[in-house]
Each structure stands twice: as structure tokens, then as C-alpha cells.
N, C-alpha and C positions, 0 to 999 in steps of 0.2 A: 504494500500500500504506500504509495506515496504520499510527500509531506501535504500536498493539497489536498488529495485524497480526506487523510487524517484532521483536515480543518473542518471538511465539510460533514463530518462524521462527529467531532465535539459541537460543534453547533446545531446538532438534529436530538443529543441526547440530554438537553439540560441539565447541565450536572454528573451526570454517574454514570461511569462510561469506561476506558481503561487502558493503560498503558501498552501499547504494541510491544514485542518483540521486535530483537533486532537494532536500539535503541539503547544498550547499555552503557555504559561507564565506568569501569571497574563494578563494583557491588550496586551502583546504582543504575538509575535512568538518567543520560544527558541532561545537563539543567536547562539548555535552551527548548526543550522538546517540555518538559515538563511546567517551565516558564510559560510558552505558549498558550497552553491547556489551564492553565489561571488566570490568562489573559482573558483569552476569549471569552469565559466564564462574567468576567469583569466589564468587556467591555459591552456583555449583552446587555444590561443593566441601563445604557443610558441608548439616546437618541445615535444615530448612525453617524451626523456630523458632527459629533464629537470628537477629537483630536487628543491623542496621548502623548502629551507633554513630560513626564516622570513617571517609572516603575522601578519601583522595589523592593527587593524578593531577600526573605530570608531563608535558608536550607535549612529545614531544621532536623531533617531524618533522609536518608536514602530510599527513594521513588523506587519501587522494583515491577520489571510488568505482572501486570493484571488489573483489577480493577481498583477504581479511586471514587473519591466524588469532590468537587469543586463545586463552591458556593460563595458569593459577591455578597457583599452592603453596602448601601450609597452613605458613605460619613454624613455629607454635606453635599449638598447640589446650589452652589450659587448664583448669580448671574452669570457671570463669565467660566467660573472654574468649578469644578465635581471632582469629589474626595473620594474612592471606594477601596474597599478594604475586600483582602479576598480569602481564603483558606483554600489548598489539598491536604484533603484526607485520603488515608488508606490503613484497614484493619483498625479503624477506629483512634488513629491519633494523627494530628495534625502533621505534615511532613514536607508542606510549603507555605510561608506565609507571604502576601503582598500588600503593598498599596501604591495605587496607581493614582497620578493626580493629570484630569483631564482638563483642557482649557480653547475655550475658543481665540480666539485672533483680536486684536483691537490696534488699532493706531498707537505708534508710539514715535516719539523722538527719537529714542536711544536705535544706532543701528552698530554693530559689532560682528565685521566677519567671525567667523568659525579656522580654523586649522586649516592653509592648503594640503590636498592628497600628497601623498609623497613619489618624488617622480622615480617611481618603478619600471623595470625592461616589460615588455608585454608576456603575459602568463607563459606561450610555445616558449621564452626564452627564462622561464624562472624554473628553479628544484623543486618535480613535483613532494609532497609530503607521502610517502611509501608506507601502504597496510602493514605490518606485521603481527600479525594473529600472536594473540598473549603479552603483546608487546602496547599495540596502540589500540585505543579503546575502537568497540565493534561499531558505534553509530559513524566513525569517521570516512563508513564506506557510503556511507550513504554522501557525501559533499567533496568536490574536487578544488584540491587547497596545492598552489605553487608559492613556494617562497620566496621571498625577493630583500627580504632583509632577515638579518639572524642568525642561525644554526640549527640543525637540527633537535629533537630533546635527547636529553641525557648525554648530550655531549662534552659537557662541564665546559663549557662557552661562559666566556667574561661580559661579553654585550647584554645589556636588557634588554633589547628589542626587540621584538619577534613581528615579522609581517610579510602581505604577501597580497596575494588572489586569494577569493574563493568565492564557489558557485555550487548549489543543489548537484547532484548527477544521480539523483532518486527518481529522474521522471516527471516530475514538479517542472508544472512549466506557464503558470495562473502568473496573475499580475502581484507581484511583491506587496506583500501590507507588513502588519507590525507581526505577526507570527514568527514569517518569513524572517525577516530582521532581528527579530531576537534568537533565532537556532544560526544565522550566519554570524553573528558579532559574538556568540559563546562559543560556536562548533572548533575553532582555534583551540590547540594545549594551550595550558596559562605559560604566561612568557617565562615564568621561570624554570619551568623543565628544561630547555636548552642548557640552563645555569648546573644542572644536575649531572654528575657522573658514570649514574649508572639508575636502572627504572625504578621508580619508587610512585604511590598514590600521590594525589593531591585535588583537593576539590572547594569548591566555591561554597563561601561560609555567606556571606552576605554579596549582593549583585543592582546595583543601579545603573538605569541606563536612563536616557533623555533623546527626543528625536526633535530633529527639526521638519518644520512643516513646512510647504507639502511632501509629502514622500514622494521621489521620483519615481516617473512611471516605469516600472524596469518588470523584467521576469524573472522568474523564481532560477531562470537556467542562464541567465545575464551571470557575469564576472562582477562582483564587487572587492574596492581596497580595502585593506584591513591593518591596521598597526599599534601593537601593545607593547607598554613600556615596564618596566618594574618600577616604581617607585622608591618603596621602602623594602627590604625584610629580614627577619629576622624574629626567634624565638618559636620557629615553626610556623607564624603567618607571615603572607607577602599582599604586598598590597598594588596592584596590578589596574594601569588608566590603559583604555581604549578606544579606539575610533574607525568608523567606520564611511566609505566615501564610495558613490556610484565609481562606473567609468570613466565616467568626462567628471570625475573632481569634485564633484559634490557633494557636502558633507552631509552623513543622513542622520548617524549617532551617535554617543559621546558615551562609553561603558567604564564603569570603576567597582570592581572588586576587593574583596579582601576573602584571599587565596588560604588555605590550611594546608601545608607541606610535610607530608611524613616520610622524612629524609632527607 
């Protein structure tokens, strides 16, 4: 089943529905897959021209497939901006928590570009990112990722930066929304496995992202930029900024992490 597939299939079952196969992460479910499926949840709650300005998501347990259920509350519904709060459950305890703040558009004075893209060779001339079964997690077969800045992981690499291409190659091929966006700007290792010497877990404790509006019109099987930094780490967490830009350089979102590393 493809990623589109799987959107139009959370949107038919209100709620209680359930993790695919094929979609892991070490012991868990990918956070951008499972992020999604709390979205959606969240975003049925308001009018359709409403606009997701901030989402973020706490991990608070490892997503495993089968079933779950997700359920929204509107905080606050103002004039301009709505507050909602979301939960995944599965087996009866909470194991993702969100809050999304939606907003519509208004005039403003203040105008402040965004981060240009970084000038990358085009994808046929970058290092694709290579499956290795036991090695790299199973959903990264599902997305085709070339790098263009970095190292590869576990190479005990001194650079923070990890970036590149990347693009669905599950068959998904529907017009990009925020679903799509949140499983391409997670489906990347965190930048810090490069840093590491040899395989070890590491997974997303806390996760916000920010979009700018409008979202380009792109397809699910378009090439997007991608580029994450390490900031901070140390003590077993890292604390990991990202960004995300069409083709032609457009900035679409703005991700920051704090990473948990065992090893």
C-alpha cells in the first residue's frame, strides 16, 4: 500500500485504524508515518482552509504495527489561529502526543526570507543512501534519498551535517500536503549517526516542525532538499535543526529535534 494509499484509508476510519507493516524503525514504527496518522486525525477537526503553521509531537512509547486509535480537541478556535491537541493510543496507553497550532494568513509589515537551499550537484550525480537489511531501518525502502553533503552513518564522521535529495519511490504519486512533508523531512537518519562508529539505536524524543505557506505544488514522487545540522550533544541526547526546500529552492519547513542516542 502506498503512502497515498495509506492517507486515504486514515481519513475513511475516524480514528481506529492501524499501523501497516513494513514501516519499522528499529523496535518501533517510523515517527514521520506515525506523525502523519495524528495529523490527519487533527486536522479533520477544523475547516479545510485551514493552514498548519506548528506541530509538535512528543514520542512517548514505541508505535508497533497493528492497530491504534487517534483522537483531536480543538484547545481554542480563535479568529485567526486554532489550538488542537491530539493523542495515539495503542493497547490502551498513550504513545504519541501532539499539538498543532493552525492559522490563517493576514497582512503584515514584517517580511523575512527563510534559509536559501543549498547548492547541491543534481540527485544522478549524488551517493545514493544503500538498504542494508539489519543495518538501516526497513521503512527507508520505501523513499529514495542521495546525498550531497555528509557521510554516510556510523562512519565516525566529524561534520554535523547530513543532507541531500529525497523522494517517495513507494508509488505515491498524489499532490504533496503536510502528511507527505512530515514522513520526507523525518525519513532522513538523524545527522548524528554519521558522527557514530559503528551501529547503534537512536530515536526522536521530542519533534517540531513549522511550514511555510503555501505549500508548493509538487508530487509525492518530485525530489525534495533536505539539510540537518547537529547543534548541541551530548549526555546521550542531541539536539538536531532541519530544513526542508522544493527543487527550485523553496523553503517548505523548518524541523528541530531532540534526538536520544544509545551509543
Amino acid at each position: 500500500m502506498t503512502f497515498d494509499q495509506l492517507i486515504q484509508d486514515w481519513l475513511s476510519t475516524n480514528g481506529a485504524t492501524s499501523v501497516p507493516e513494513g514501516w519499522t524503525q528499529g523496535r518501533a514504527t517510523f515517527g514521520g508515518l506515525v506523525a502523519a496518522m495524528l495529523y490527519e486525525q487533527m486536522a479533520s477537526e477544523l475547516p479545510s482552509e485551514s493552514s498548519l503553521r506548528s506541530f509538535t509531537t512528543s514520542f512517548v512509547g514505541p508505535v508497533a504495527p497493528g492497530e491504534i486509535n487517534t483522537r483531536a480537541d480543538v484547545l481554542r478556535a480563535g479568529r485567526s489561529v486554532t489550538q488542537v491537541q491530539g493523542h495515539l493510543d495503542q493497547n490502551g496507553a498513550v504513545m504519541l502526543a501532539g499539538l498543532a497550532s493552525f492559522g490563517r494568513g493576514r497582512e503584515s509589515s514584517v517580511l523575512a526570507k527563510g534559509p536559501s537551499a543549498p547548492e547541491y550537484p543534481t540527485p544522478d550525480k549524488c551517493l545514493p543512501l544503500p538498504y542494508i537489511e539489519g543495518v538501516v531501518p526497513e521503512f527507508t525502502q520505501k523513499f529514495d534519498y542521495r546525498i550531497a553533503c555528509g557521510s554516510l552513518p556510523f562512519s565516525g564522521a566529524k561534520e554535523r551535517v547530513l543532507g541531500g535529495w529525497v523522494r517517495f519511490k513507494d508509488g505515491s504519486k498524489g499532490r504533496t500536503g503536510i502528511s507527505h512533508l512530515l514522513a520526507l523531512i523525518d525519513a532522513w537518519p538523524p545527522a548524528t549517526l554519521p558522527m557514530m562508529k559503528e551501529p547503534a539505536p537512536a530515536s526522536s524524543l521530542t519533534w517540531t516542525v513549522e511550514f511555510m505557506e503555501p505549500l508548493p505544488e509538487r508530487t509525492a514522487s518530485d525530489w525534495w532538499q533536505y539539510e540537518a545540522e547537529v547543534e548541541q550533544a551530548e549526555d546521550g541526547y542531541a539536539v538536531i535543526q532541519a530544513r526542508l526546500w522544493d527543487a527550485d529552492g523553496r523553503l517548505t519547513a523548518l524541523s528541530r529535534q531532540m534526538v536520544t542516542i544509545f551509543g
